[in-house]
C-alpha positions as CSV (number, residue, x, y, z in Angstrom):
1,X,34.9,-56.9,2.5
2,X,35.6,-56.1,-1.0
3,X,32.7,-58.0,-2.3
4,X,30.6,-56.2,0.2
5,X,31.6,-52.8,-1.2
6,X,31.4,-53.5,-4.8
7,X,27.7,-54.8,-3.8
8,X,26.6,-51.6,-2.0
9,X,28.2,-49.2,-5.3
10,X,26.0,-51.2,-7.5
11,X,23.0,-50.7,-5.6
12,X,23.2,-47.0,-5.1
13,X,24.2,-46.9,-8.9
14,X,21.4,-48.9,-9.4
15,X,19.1,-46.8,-7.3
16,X,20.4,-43.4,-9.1
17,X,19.5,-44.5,-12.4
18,X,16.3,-46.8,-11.6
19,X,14.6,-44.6,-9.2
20,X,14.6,-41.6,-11.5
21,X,14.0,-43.7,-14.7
22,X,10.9,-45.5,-12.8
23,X,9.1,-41.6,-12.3
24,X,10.0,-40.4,-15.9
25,X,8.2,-43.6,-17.0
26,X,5.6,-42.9,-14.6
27,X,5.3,-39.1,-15.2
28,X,5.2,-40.5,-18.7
29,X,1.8,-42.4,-18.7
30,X,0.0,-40.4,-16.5
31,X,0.9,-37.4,-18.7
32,X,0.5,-39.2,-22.3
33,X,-3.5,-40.5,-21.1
34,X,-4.2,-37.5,-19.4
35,X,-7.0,-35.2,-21.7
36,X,-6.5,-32.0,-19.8
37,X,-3.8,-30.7,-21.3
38,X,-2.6,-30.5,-25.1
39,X,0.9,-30.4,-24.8
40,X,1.7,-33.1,-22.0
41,X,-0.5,-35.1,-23.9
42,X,2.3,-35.5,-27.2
43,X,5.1,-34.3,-25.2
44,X,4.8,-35.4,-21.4
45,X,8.5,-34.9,-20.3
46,X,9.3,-31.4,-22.9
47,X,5.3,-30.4,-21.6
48,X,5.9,-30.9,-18.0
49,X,9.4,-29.2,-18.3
50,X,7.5,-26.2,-20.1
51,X,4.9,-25.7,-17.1
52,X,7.8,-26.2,-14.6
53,X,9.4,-22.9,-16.1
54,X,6.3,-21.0,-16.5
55,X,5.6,-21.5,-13.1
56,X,8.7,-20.1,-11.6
57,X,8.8,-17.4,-14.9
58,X,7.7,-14.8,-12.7
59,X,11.0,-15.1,-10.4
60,X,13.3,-15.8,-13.2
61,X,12.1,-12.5,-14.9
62,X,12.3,-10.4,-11.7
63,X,15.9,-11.6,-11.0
64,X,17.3,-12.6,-13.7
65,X,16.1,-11.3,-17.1
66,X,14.3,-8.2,-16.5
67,X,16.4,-4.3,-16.3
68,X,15.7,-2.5,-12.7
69,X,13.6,-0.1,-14.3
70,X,11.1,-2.7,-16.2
71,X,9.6,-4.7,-13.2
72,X,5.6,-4.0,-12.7
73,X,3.8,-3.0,-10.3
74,X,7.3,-1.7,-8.9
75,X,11.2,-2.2,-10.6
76,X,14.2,-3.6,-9.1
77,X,15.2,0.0,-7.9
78,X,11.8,1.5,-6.4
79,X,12.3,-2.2,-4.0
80,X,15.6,-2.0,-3.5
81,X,14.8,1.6,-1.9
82,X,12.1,0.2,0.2
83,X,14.3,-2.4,1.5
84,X,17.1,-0.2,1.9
85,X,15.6,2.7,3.7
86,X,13.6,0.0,6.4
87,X,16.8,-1.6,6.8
88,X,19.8,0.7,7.0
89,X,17.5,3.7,7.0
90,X,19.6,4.7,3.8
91,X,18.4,6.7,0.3
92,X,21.8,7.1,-1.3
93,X,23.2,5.4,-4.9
94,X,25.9,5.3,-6.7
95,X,27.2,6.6,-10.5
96,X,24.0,7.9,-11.1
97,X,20.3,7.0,-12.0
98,X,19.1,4.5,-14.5
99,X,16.2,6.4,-15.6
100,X,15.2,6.3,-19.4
101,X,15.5,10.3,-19.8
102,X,14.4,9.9,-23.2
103,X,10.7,8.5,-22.8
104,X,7.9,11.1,-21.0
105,X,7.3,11.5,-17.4
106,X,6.9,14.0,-14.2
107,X,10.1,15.8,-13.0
108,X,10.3,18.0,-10.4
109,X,11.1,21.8,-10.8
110,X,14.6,22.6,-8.9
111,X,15.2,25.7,-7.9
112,X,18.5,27.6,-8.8
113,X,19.1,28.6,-5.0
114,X,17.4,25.6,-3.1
115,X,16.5,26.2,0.3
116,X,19.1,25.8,2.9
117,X,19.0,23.0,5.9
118,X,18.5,25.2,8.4
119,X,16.3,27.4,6.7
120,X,13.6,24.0,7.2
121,X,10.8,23.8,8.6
122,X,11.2,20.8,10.6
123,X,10.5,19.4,14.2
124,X,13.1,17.0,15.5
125,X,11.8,16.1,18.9
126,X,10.9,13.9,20.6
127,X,13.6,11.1,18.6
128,X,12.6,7.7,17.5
129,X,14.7,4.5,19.1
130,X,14.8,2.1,16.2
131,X,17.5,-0.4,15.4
132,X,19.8,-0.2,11.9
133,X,21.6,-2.6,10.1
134,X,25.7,-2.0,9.0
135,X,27.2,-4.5,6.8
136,X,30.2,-5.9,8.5
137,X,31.6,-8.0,5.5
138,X,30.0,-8.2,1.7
139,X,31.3,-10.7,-0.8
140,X,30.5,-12.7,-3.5
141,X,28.8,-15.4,-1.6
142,X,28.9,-14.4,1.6
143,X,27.4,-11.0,3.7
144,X,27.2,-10.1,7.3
145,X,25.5,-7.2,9.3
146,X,24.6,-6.9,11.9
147,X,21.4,-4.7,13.6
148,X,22.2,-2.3,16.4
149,X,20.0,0.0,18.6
150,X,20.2,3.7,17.2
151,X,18.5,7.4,17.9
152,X,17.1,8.7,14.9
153,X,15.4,11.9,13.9
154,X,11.8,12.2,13.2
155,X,11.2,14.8,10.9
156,X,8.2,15.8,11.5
157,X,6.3,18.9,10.5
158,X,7.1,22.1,12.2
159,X,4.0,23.5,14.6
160,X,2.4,26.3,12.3
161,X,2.3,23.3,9.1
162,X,0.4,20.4,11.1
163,X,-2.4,18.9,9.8
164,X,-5.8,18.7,11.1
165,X,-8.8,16.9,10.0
166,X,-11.7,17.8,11.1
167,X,-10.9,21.3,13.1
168,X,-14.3,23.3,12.5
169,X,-16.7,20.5,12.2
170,X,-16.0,17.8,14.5
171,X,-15.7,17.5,18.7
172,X,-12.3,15.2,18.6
173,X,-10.4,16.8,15.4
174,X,-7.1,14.8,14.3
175,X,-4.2,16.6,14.6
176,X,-1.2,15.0,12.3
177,X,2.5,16.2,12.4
178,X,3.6,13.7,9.2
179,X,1.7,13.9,5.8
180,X,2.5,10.0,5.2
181,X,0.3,6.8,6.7
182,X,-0.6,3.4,5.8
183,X,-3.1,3.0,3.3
184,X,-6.1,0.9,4.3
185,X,-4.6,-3.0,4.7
186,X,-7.6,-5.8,6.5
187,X,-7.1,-8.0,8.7
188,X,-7.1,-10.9,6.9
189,X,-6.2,-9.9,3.8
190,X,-2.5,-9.4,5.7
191,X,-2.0,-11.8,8.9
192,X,-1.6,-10.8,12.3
193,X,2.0,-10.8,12.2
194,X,2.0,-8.6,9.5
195,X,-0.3,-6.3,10.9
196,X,1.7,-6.2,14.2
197,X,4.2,-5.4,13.1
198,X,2.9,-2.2,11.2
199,X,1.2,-1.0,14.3
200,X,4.0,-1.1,16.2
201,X,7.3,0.2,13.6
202,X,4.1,3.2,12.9
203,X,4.0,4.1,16.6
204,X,7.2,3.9,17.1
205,X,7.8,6.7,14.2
206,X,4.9,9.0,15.6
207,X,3.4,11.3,13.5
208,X,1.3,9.2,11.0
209,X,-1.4,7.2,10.9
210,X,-3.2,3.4,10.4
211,X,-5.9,2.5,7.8
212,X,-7.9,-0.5,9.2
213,X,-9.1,-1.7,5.6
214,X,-12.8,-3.0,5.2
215,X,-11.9,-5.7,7.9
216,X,-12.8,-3.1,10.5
217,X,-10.6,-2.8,13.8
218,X,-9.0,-5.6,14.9
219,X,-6.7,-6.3,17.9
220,X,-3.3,-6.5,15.8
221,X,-4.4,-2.7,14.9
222,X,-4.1,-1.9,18.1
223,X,-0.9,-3.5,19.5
224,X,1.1,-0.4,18.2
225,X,0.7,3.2,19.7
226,X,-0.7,4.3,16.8
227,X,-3.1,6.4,15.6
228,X,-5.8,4.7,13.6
229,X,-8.4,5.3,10.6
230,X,-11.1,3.1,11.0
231,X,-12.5,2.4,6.6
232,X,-16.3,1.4,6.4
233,X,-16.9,-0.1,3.6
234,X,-20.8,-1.2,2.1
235,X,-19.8,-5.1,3.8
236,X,-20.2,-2.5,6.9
237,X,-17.8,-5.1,9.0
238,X,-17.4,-4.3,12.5
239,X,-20.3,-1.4,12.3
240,X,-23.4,-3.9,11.4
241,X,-25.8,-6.6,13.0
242,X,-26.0,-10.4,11.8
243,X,-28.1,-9.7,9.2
244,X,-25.7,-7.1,7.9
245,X,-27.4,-3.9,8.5
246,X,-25.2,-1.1,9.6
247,X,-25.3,-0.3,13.7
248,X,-25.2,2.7,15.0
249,X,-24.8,1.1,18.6
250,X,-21.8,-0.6,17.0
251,X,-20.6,2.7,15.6
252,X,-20.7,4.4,18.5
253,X,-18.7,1.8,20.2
254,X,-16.2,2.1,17.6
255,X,-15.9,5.8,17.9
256,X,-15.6,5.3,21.7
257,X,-11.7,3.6,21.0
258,X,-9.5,6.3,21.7
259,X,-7.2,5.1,19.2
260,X,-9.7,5.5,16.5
261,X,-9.3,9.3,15.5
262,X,-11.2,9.5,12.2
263,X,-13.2,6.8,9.8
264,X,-13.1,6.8,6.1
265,X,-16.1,5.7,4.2
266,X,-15.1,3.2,1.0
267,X,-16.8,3.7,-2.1
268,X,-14.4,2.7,-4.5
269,X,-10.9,1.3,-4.9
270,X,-8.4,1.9,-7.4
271,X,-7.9,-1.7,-8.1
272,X,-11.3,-2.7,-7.6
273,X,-14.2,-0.5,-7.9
274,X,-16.8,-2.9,-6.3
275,X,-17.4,-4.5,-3.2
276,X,-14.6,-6.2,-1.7
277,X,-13.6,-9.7,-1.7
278,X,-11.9,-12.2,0.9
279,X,-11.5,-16.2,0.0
280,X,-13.3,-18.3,2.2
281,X,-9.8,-20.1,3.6
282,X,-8.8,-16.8,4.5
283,X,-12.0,-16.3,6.9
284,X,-10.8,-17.6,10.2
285,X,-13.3,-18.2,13.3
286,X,-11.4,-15.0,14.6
287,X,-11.9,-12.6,11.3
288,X,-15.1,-13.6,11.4
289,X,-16.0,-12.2,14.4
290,X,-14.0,-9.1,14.3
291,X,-16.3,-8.6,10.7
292,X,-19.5,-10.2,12.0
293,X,-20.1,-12.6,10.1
294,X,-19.7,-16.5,9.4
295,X,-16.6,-18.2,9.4
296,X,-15.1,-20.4,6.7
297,X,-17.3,-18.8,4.1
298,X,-15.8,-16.9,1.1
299,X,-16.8,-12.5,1.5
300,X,-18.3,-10.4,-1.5
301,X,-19.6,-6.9,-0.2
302,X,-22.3,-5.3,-1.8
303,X,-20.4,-3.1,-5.0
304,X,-22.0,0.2,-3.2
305,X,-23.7,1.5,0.0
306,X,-27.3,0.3,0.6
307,X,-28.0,3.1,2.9
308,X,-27.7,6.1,0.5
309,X,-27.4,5.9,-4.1
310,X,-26.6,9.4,-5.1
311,X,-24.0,12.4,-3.8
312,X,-26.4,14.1,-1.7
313,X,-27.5,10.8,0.7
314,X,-23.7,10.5,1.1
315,X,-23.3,13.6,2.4
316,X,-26.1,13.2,5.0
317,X,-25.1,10.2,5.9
318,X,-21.0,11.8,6.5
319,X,-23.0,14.6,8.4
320,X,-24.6,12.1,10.6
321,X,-21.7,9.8,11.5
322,X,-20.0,13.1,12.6
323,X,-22.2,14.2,15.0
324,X,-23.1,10.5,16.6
325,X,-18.9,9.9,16.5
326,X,-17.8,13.4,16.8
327,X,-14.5,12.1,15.2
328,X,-13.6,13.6,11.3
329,X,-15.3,11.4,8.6
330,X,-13.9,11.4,5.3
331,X,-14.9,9.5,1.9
332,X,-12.7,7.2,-0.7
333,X,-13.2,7.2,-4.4
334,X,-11.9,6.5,-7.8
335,X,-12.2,9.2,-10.1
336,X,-13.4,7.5,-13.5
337,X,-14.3,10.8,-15.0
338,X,-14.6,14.8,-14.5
339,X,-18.5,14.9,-14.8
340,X,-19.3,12.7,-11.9
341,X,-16.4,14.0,-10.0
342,X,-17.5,17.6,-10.3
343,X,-21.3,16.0,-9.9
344,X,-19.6,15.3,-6.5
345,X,-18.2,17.9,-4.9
346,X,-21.1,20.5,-6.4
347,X,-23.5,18.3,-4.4
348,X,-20.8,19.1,-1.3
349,X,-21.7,23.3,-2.5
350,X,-25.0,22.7,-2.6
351,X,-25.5,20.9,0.7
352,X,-22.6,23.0,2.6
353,X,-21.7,19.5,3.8
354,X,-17.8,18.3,2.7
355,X,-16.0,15.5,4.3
356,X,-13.0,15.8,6.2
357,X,-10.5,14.6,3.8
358,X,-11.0,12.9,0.4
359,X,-8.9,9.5,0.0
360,X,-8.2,9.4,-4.4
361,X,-6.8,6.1,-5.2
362,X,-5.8,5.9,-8.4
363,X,-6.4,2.6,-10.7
364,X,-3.1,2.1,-10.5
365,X,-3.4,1.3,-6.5
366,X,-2.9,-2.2,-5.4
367,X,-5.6,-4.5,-3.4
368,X,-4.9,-8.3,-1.6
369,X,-7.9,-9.8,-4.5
370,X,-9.9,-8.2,-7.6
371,X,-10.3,-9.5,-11.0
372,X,-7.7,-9.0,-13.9
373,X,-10.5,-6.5,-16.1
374,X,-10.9,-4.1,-13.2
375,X,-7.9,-4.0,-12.1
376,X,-6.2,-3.3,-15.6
377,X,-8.7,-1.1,-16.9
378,X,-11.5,0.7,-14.6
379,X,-10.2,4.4,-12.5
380,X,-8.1,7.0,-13.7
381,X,-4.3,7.0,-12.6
382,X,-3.5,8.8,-9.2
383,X,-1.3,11.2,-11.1
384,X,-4.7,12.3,-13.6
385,X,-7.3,11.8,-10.7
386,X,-5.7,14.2,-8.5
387,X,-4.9,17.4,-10.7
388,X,-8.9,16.8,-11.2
389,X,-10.2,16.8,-7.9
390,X,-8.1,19.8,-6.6
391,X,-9.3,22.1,-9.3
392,X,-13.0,21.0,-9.0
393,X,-12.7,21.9,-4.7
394,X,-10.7,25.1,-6.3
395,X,-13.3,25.8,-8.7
396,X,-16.3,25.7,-6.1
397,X,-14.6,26.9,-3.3
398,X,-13.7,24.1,-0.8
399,X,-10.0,23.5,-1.3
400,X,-9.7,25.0,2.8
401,X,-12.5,23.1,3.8
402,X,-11.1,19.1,3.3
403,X,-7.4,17.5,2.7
404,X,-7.2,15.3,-0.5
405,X,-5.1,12.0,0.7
406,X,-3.8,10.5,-2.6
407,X,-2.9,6.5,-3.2
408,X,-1.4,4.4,-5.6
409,X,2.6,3.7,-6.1
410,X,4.3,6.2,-4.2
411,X,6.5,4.5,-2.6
412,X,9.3,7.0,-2.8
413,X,10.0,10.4,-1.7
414,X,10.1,11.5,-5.3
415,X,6.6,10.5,-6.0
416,X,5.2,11.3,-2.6
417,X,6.2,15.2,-3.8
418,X,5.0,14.9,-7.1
419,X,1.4,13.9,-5.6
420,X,1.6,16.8,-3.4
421,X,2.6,19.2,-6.4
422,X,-0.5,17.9,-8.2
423,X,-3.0,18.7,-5.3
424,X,-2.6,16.4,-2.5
425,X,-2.2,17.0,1.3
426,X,-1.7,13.6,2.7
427,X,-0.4,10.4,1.1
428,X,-1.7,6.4,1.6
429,X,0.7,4.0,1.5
430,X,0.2,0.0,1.3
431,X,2.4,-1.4,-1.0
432,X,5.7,0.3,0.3
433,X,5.0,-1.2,3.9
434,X,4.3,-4.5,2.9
435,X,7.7,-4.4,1.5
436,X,9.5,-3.1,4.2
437,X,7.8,-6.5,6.7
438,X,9.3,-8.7,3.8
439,X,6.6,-8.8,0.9
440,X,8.7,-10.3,-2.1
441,X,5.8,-9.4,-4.7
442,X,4.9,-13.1,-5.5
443,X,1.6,-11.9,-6.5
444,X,-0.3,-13.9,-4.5
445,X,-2.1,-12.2,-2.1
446,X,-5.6,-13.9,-2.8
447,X,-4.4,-17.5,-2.5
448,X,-3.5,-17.2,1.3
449,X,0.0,-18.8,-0.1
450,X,1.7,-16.1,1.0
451,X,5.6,-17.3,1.2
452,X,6.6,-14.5,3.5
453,X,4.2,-15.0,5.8
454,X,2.7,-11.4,5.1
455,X,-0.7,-11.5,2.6
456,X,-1.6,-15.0,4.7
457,X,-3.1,-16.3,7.9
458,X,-1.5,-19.3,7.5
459,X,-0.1,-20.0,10.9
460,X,2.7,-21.9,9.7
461,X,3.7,-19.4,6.6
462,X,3.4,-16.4,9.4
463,X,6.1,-18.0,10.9
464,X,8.8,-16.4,8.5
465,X,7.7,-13.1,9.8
466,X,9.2,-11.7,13.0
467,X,7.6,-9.3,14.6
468,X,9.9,-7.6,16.5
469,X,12.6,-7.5,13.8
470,X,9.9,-5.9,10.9
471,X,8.3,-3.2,13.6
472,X,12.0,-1.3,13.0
473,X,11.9,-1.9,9.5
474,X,8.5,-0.2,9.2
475,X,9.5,2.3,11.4
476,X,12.7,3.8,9.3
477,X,11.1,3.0,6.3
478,X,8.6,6.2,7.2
479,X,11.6,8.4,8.6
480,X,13.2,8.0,5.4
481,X,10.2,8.5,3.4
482,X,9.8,11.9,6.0
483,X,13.3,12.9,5.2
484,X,13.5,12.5,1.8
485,X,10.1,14.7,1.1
486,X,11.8,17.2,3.4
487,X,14.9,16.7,0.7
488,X,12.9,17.4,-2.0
489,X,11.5,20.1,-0.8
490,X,14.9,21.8,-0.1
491,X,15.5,21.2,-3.4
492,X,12.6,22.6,-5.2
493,X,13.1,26.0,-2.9
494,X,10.6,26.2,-0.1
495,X,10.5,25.5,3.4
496,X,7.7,22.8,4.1
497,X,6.5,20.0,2.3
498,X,2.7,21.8,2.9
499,X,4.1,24.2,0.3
500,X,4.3,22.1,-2.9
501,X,1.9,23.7,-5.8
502,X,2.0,22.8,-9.3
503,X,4.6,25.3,-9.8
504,X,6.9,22.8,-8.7
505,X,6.3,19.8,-11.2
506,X,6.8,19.1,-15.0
507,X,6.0,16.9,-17.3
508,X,8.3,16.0,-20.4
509,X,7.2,14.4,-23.6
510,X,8.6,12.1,-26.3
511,X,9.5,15.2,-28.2
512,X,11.0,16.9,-24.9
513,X,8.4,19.5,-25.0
514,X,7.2,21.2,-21.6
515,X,3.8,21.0,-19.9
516,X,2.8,22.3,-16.8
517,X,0.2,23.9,-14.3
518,X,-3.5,23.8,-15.8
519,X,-2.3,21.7,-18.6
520,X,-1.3,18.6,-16.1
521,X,-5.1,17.6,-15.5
522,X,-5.1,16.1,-19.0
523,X,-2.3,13.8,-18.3
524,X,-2.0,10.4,-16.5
């Protein structure tokens, strides 16, 4: 018995120390004959060990070595307030903020005798069922909560503030009581879960809106009871025949979904001021024929619109879509400069034709695939784009006749006010809502690798994501974005968010000098 013992201790010794000893000689002489790579080939264990942590750098750094205010796109703290606010519906911290007061930036202008509660002008009905988390327990290595059903209040804006796109030139205007939606996410660049998910937790808040993305309408859009913006994009998906030119019998199909209320026409992105692109893997038999087009096969748009090249054939063809749809029609750019914006919107004077709304994304704005040099270096910031555009509409007189929706990182309620200060009406958000389904920012949206099951159609990587557990998360995710614009208006001393000028923001150099109002356009 003894004997048999002793005999199976030496064999699993044996096996701890000859197995892994048999791959390091191995992973030895495959690395040290191998041509590809310089440094496996004279060191293949310290090599491969090297490639091991640059592939998992990314996590280390977001986790481990990096401050919560030094994290790109977004830091430790703007996620943390995503997560927080779609799971508890929460916004508070403690001790105090971690902001570096000392470098430059945008601050709001508080007033000395903010706006009371009451004094608000908010509607609260009808109230949104959602579920909340409350943390039962929370130590060191263990945490439990648990999710209960809860009543919530909508904040939405009051009667005499709501917006409304398209009121004097359209039959079917859209009438909005929140100024916050999803920016424009494809099918297919997010999964179906994903996009279920965002459908539903948006209905269930009310008030707001759904950006189909280039991918044009799919059925995962419409699973929630929400409202929806259908983009168009120069691939003209879902409005175009097999050989990709665009169809008005399509259009007006499109137009005839009641859920559709307005379409956005794409001309640039901030991230990616060409045509769009989806990998091939990504292009399932289903995508493909939402987008008309073939499966399996990787998708480039065309970098503009075939059917009009200068400001003026835009505008006829925004004129024209309106009055086959009779839904609002607005346009999205990238503002590279202030002589081809004002080029623009002088056409609009000229041609007494201006879109409903104007969608500015700013280069800073996110996107599922675009190449490193555009989207590091092409498009002005939303925060120097939008100061632009406002005083241009100003300048020729059509700030009352379109809404400027702004896009690109404001995921908070203190940047959602600070874009409203610097001109816009509306704010796109895409980012902040794939966070708040479970997006962990791995950064790899275009591979179809998604982990989370969000940025993938991978059936079997979509299985992480739970529908009906994200649709809350989404849903108080908004409410809080809602109620902490409605915060910040209180504090900044006026009633409605609709009433943020430039009056109300600030921005602070290295030197602590002041500059504000006109002086803000000149700053990004």
């Amino acid at each position: 018995m003894e004997i048999g013992l002793l005999t199976a201790l030496i064999i699993i010794i044996g096996l701890i120390i000859v197995v892994p000893l048999i791959l390091l000689v191995r992973l030895y002489m495959v690395d040290a004959r191998q041509k590809e790579h310089s440094i496996l080939r004279n060191y293949p264990i310290l090599g491969k060990i090297r490639y091991i942590m640059e592939k998992v750098g990314p996590e280390f750094r977001q986790y481990l070595f990096l401050n919560n205010n030094e994290g790109r796109p977004f830091h430790r703290r703007e996620f943390e307030y995503v997560y927080k606010a779609a799971k508890y519906n929460s916004r508070m911290i403690g001790y105090g903020s971690e902001r570096d007061f000392e470098d430059e930036g945008m601050y709001l202008v508080n007033n000395m005798f903010p706006s009371q509660r009451e004094e608000l002008r908010i509607d609260q009905n009808p109230k949104v069922s959602t579920r909340l988390y409350t943390i039962d327990n929370e130590k060191l290595i263990s945490r439990k909560e648990h999710s209960e059903a809860q009543t919530i209040n909508p904040f939405y804006l009051a009667e005499e503030d709501v917006i409304i796109l398209g009121e004097n030139t359209v039959r079917k205007p859209f009438k909005l009581k929140g100024i916050i939606g999803q920016s424009a996410m494809s099918f297919g660049s997010l999964g179906d879960h994903a996009i279920t998910a965002l459908s539903k937790g948006l209905g269930m808040a009310g008030g707001t809106w759904m950006n189909t993305g280039e991918g044009s309408i799919s059925p995962y859009h419409q699973k929630g009871d929400v409202d929806i913006i259908m983009q168009i994009s120069p691939g003209l998906f879902g409005v175009r025949t097999k050989d990709g030119e665009f169809s008005w019998e399509e259009f007006k199909n499109q137009s005839a979904i009641d859920q559709v209320k307005a379409f956005e026409l794409k001309l640039g992105q901030g991230a990616k001021t060409r045509g769009g692109h989806v990998d091939g893997k990504k292009v399932t038999e289903e995508i493909a024929e939402i987008r008309k087009v073939e499966p399996w096969q990787e998708i480039n748009s065309p970098n503009r619109f075939r059917e009009f090249d200068d400001a003026h054939g835009l505008l006829e063809f925004v004129n024209k879509l309106r009055d086959v749809g009779g839904k609002p029609v607005g346009t999205k750019i990238v503002i590279g400069n202030e002589h081809q914006a004002e080029s623009y919107i002088k056409a609009m004077k000229e041609a007494d034709v201006v879109p409903d709304f104007i969608t500015v994304d700013g280069g800073n704005g996110g996107t599922g695939a675009s190449y490193f040099e555009l989207a590091e270096s092409v498009g002005l910031p939303t925060f120097a784009a939008l100061p632009l555009v406002d005083d241009l509409l100003k300048k020729y007189g059509l700030r009352e006749r379109t809404r400027i929706i702004a896009s690109g990182q404001l995921i908070t309620p203190d940047k959602i006010a600070m874009a409203l200060a610097l001109g816009a009406d509306m704010i796109n958000i895409a980012r902040g809502f794939m966070l708040s389904v479970g997006c962990i920012m791995a950064q790899v949206c275009h591979t179809n690798n998604c982990p989370v099951g969000v940025a993938t159609t991978d059936p079997d990587l979509q299985k992480a994501l739970s529908v009906e557990e994200k649709k809350y998360r989404v849903c108080n995710y908004l409410v809080a974005l809602r109620e902490g614009v409605f915060q910040m208006s209180a504090a900044v001393g006026i009633k409605s968010p609709t009433e943020f000028t430039r009056d109300h923001i600030v921005y602070k150099t290295r030197l602590s000098q002041l500059i504000r109002d006109e002086e803000l356009s000149r700053i990004g």
